[in-house]
Every structure is written in C-alpha cells, then in structure tokens.
N, C-alpha and C positions, 0 to 999 in steps of 0.2 A: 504494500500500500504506500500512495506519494505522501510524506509527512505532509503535517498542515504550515502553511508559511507562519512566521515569527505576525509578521507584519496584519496578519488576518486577523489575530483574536485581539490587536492594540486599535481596532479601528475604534474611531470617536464617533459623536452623536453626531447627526446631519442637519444643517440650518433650522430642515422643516423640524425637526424635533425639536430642537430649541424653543423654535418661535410658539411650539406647544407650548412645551412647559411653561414656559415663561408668562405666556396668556394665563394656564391654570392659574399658578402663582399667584399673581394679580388678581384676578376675579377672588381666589380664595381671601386675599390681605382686604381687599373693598370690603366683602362681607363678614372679615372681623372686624376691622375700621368701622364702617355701619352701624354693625352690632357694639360698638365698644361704643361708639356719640351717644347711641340711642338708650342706653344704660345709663351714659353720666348726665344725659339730657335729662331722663327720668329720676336721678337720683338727686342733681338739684332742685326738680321741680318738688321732688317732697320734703327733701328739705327747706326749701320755700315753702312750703305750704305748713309745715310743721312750725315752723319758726314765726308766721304769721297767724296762727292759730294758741300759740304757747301766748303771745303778746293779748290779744283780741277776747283767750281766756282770761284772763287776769282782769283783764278792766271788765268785762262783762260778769265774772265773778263777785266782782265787789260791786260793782250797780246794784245787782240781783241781791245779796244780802242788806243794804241799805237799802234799797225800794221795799224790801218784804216786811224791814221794820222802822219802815219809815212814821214818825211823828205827824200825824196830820188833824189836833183835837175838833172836835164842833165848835168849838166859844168863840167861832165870827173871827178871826186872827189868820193870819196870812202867814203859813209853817213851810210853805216850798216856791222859788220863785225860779226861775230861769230865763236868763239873760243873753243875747246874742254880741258879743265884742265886736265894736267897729261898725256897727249894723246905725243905719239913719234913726234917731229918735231914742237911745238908748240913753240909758241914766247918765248921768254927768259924772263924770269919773271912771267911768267904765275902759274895762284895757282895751284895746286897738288890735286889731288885726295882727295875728300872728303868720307874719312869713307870706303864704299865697293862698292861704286859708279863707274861706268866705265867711261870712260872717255865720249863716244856715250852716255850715258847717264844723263850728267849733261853739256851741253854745257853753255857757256856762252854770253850772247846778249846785242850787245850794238848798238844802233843807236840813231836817234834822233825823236820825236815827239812832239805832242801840246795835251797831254793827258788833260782830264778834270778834273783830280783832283791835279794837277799842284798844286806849291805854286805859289800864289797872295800877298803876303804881307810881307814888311823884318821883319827878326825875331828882329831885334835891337830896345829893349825898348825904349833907348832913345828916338826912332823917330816912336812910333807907324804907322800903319797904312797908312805904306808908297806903295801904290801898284807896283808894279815891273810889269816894260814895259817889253812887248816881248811875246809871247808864246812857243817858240821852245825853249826844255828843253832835254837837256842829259838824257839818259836811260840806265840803265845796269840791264839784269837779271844775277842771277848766284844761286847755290848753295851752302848751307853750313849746321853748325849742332849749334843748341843752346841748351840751359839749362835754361828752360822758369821756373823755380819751386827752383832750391837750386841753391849752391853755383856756377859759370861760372867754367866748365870745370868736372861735376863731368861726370863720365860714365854713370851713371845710369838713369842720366836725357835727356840725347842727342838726339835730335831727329831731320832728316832729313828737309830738308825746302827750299824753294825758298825766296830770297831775291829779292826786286825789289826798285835801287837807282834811284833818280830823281835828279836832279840838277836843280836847279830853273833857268828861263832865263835872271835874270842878268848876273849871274855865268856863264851859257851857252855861251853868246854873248860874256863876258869879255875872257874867259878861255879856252873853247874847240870849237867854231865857228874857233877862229884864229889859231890852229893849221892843220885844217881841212883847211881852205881856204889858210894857206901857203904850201898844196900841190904842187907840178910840177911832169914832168913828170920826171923827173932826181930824185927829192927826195918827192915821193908819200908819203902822210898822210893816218890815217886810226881812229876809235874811238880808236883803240886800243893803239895810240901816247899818247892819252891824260889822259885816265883809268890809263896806265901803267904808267904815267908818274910820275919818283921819286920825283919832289917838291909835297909840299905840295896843297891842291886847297881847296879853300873858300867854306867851308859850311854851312847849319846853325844849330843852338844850340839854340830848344824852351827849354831845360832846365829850372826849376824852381829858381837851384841853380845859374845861371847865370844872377840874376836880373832879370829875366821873359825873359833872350832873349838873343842871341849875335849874332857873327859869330864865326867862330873859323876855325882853321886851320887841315887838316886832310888828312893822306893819303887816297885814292881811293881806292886801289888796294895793296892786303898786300902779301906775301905764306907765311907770318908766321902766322901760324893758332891759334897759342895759345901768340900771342902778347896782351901786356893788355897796353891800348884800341886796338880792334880791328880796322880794318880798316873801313873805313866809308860804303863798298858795303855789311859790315859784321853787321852793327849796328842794336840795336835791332829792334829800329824804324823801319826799312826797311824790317824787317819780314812778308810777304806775305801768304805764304802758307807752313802748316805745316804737316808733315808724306809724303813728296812728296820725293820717291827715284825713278822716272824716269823722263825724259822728250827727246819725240822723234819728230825730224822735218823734216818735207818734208816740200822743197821751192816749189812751182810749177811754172814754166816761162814759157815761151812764146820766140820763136825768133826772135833775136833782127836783125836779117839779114834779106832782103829781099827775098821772093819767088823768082822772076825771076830778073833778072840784065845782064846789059850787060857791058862783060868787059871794064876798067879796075877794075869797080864797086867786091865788094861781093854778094856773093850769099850762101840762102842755100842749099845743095847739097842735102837735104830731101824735097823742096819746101815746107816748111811749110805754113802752112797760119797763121796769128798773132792770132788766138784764137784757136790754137792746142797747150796745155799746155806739160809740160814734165817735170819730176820730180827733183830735186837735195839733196841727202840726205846725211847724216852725215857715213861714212864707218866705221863698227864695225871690231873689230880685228880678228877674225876668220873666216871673208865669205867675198868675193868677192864682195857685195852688190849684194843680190838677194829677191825678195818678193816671197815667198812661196819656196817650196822644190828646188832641184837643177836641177830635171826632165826638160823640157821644158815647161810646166804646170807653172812655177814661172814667175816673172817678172824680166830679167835683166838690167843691165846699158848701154847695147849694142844694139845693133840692129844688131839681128839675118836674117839669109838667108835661114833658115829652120825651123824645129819642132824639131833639135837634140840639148841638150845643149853642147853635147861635140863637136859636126861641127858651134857651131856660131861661126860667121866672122862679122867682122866690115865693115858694109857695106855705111858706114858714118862716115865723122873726126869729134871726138868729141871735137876738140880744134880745133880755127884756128887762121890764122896768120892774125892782120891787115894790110899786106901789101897789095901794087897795084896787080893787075893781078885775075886768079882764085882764089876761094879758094882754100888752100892745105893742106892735113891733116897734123898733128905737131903731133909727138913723143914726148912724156912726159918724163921725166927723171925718172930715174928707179924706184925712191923712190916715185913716184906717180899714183895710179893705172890711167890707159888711161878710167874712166867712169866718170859719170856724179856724183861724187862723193866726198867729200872731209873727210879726216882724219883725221886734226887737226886744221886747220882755213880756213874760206872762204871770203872773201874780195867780198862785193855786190856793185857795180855800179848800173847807172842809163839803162846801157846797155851791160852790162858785169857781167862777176865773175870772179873771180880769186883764184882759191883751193890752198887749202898748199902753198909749197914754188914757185908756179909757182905767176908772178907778174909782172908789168909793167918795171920794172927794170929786171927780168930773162930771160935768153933766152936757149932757148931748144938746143939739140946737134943739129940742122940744122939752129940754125943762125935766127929762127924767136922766137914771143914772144907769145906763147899760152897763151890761153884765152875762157872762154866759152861764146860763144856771145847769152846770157840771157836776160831777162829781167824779176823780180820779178814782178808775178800778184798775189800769195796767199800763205799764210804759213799753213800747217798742225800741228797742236799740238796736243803730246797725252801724259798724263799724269798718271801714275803709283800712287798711293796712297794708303798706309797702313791703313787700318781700326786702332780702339784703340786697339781691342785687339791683333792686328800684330806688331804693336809699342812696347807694353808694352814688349814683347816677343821679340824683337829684345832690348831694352833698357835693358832689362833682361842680355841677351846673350852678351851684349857689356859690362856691368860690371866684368862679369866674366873675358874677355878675352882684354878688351880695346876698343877705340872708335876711334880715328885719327888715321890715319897715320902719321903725323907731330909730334905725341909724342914720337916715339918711340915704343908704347906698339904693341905686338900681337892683331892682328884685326881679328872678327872673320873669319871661313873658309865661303870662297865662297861660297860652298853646303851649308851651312847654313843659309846664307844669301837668296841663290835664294830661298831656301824652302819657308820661311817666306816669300819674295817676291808674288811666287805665288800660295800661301795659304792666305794669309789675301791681296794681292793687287786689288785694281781696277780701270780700265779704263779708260780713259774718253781722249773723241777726238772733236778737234773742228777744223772745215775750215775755217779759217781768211781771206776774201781779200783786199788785198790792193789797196786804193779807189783814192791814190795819184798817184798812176800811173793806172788808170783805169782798175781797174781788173774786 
C-alpha cells in the first residue's frame, strides 16, 4: 500500500469554513450580548422600581397612620388645614415654590394626631427619661430639597423630598392646642396660626453636641429657603421620603346635611344618604378641575343635567348658607371657582370646609357665609417618584442651570423637567380612611 503523504493529514480549514465558523461565533456572542442587556435592562428596572416603592412606602406609611388617628373634634374648630406653596391667594407667609414643583403638587398638611412613632421621652439630659404625658402631637407634611452627600446648598446634590414634622405632646398641649382652642367665631384659629407663627416654639435637640440633649428654640415655618439653620419643618431629621416630586389629594366626604329636613332645618338638595362619598381636590392652574378628557366621558366638579360638557348646569348649590330657612345656593366671589375644589388652602372642620378665601368670617356678595357642608371620611394619596437614574439626570440638569427658586438662579425649563418627570417617575396611590370620624 502507497503511504499516506506527510502533507495530507497537516491540511488546514478552507476560507469557506472559516467564514462559517466565524458567522456561528457571532450570531452565538449577539445572542448572549442580547441576553446579557436584557437581564441588566430588567434588573435595573427593578431595582428602580424597588427603590421607588421603598421611598413612596415610607411616606404613605406614615400619612396612613396619622390620617387613621387623626384629631378632628365637633366643637366648631378648625383641626386640619392644607395649604398649597406659591399657589395665587395663599396665606401671607406661606413658603414659595420648591424647585419646579407646582404648587397642586407639593401641598402642605398640617393637622393633629396620636401617630405611633410619636416622641415619648424629653430630650433634656439633665433629666433623662422623663416620659411626656399626652398623645396628640402637631403634624406638618411639606416639601423641600436637601443635599444629603456635600456641602448644604450645592446644585448638584438636590434632590426632591417630603418632610414630615412632629411636635411632641408636651409642646403640642403647651403651644399649638391653645391657639386652636382660642378660636371664636369672630377671630377663627387654624394649624396654620400656629406653623406660621413668627415667635419662636420649643423643640427638641437629640444632638450629641448639646450634652446628649436639650430643647432649643426654632422657627417652624421659614420662605427663606436658603437660611442657615433652616427652619425646623426643613431639618434634616425630618427627612421622610426622598426623589418624591409629586403628591396629589382627593379628600373624599360624605354630607354633613341631612337627606330630608323640614324647615326651618337644612337640607341636602341632592338627598344624599351619609355613605355617598364625593370628592374634594386641590385645582390645578390650567383646567377647571376635571378627571379625564373635557368630552362628557370625564368626571367634573358639577353636577351635570346631560351627557354634553359644554350644556352642564349646576343642578345643585355647591356652597350653602348656615342660615335658618331652605337651603340657598351662595355665589362664590369671583376669584373662586363655584366646584368642589380648592386653589390654595382648604380649612377642614368637623362638619365643614372652607376653600380659599371663603371662611367663617367672609361673606359672599349676597350677605350669607358659604361653606361646603363636608365631612372628611378618607384621603387619597398619590405619589410621583423619581427612580435613581431620573434623579441623577435631573441633579444633572439643575447644576447646569440652578436649583431654587429663592436663589435667584435660572431653574430648569419646564419641558424639561416634565420629560424627566414622566420618563423615570412612578406611581403609587393609596386610600387612607379616616377611622376618627368613622369612615
């Protein structure tokens, strides 16, 4: 037999093989490449999602147990108010615009409750371990913007957030009960008497550098945004929930009038029955207050007599007078839209509301005192929140261009803002009811 040549078993692979393999190759790296984006695409997305729901918990956590034990007695007194910053017509003194924030979207809450994580103990070393009587404790949420990482005030570090102050119920009983209980009906109180109030109010200081403890004195309630120290609803302590650039509320109530009545008594002119809820929400600057498009399909603040939105008629006074006799609808003064809606503050009773500037003290151009005859049974909260990588990109965009408004500096543009908004925000709603007036 002819041996087999040397050179026969050393042959190599042929172009066309190459050009094989080398395709497989490739098609197999694309579809681990593929596979491997599609992994880290999904794996930031929940870590997004978890990170924006950890934040979104927290603040809706503590809403939820302050709403459930929230303070709201019958004795005619005004125990929860809500106030919109920077908003037209809002109380004098009121903080200003945080950032790019709307004003319908950073309101501010102040009432009272017996929350469970309350302080129990005075901060004052000297006298460790002194428990503090009382449970009902001052509450105020609000928004603002910290610098949790460098120096306080750089742009780069700013990032959106919900504060939530507590006032302990010594402080509470000593300080903000007695301005609240020297209400009348001549010169009505509100939380907002005692937030705003220019003295200073007792707080406490766990500081370290304070001997392990003190009190100290503090304003409440500041509009200089860039004051150093900040004001106490602004301190860092009180740092809640962080990347939160929205927060949207629907009250929901119940009427506080009876179905049927016989004169000289009130009545509802819609017979309600007391577990027919109805909504009261915060009016943005652009729309009339409406849920969904402006077709008849939406929900308005009226009560329609058709399916047209351009024929609704007010087929119901949505203020009334607590005078003797029927009720009679009340014409709102101009600068107040006539719905179930308020602009810049809402004053909650135990059986009332009072929007904007309408108030026990106002009286409409026919001589009576409108009022929405309410009663809070449940709050709606919904919360907007920035993933990390929407943050970073907004903390981005605000070095470039500035952060506050209170500085002076250019803020970025709007369309900016809402891009970022809703590209990296998300959602989160929760029904709160109110367990102290039986909701």
């Amino acid at each position: 037999m002819k041996p087999t040549s040397l050179n026969q078993w050393r042959r190599g692979f042929t172009l066309l093989e190459v050009m094989v393999s080398t395709a497989i190759m490739v098609v197999i790296i694309l579809a681990v490449v593929t596979m491997a984006s599609s992994t880290f695409k999904a794996y930031d997305r929940a870590v997004a999602d978890l990170t924006t729901q950890s934040e979104a918990r927290g603040v809706l956590d503590a809403m939820e147990n302050d709403f459930q034990t929230a303070v709201i007695r019958p004795d005619g007194r005004c125990w929860m108010e809500i106030i919109l910053p920077g908003a037209s017509g809002a109380p004098v003194n009121a903080p200003k615009n945080v950032g790019n924030l709307q004003p319908v979207d950073q309101p501010m809450i102040m009432l009272f409750a017996s929350p469970p994580d309350r302080p129990r103990w005075s901060p004052v070393a000297s006298n460790p371990r002194v428990a503090l009587k009382g449970d009902v404790c001052a509450i105020c949420y609000r928004f603002g913007q910290r610098s949790p990482f460098d120096a306080p005030g750089d742009p780069i570090q700013q990032v959106y957030g919900v504060y939530r102050t507590i006032i302990d119920a010594g402080d509470t009983f000593n300080e903000a009960l007695p301005i609240i209980y020297a209400s009348t009906a001549a010169a009505p109180k509100s939380p907002w008497d005692y937030w705003a109030n220019t003295g200073a109010h007792t707080v406490p200081n766990y500081n370290a550098s304070d001997a392990g403890g003190a009190y100290q004195s503090r304003t409440l309630i500041d509009t200089n945004l860039v004051s150093s120290p900040l004001c106490w609803t602004l301190d860092l302590q009180n740092f809640i929930g962080s990347n939160v650039v929205s927060m949207q509320l629907v009250l929901w109530c119940s009427s506080s009038l009876p179905a049927t009545a016989t004169a000289p008594a009130l009545a509802d002119p819609l017979r309600r029955t007391p577990d027919t809820l109805r909504p009261v929400v915060p009016a943005g600057t652009s729309d009339n207050f409406k849920f969904g498009t402006a077709a008849y399909g939406g929900f308005y603040g009226v009560y329609t007599a058709n399916t047209s939105s351009t024929g609704a008629t007010l087929t119901a006074a949505q203020r009334y007078s607590p005078t003797s006799g029927a009720p009679v609808p009340v014409t709102a003064p101009a600068t107040v839209q006539p719905y179930d809606v308020f602009g810049n503050r809402l004053r909650v009773y135990s059986d009332r509301m009072y929007p904007d500037a309408l108030g026990p003290t106002s009286v409409a151009p026919s001589g009576q005192i409108p009022y929405l005859p309410y009663t809070l049974k449940a709050v709606e909260v919904s919360l907007t929140v920035l993933t990390p990588e929407g943050s970073k990109e907004l903390r981005g965009l605000q070095k470039l261009t500035g952060s506050q408004s209170a500085t002076g500096v250019a803020l970025p543009t709007v369309n900016d803002y809402k891009r970022i908004v809703n590209q990296y925000g998300r959602n989160y709603t929760r029904y709160i009811r109110l367990l102290s007036l039986g909701g």
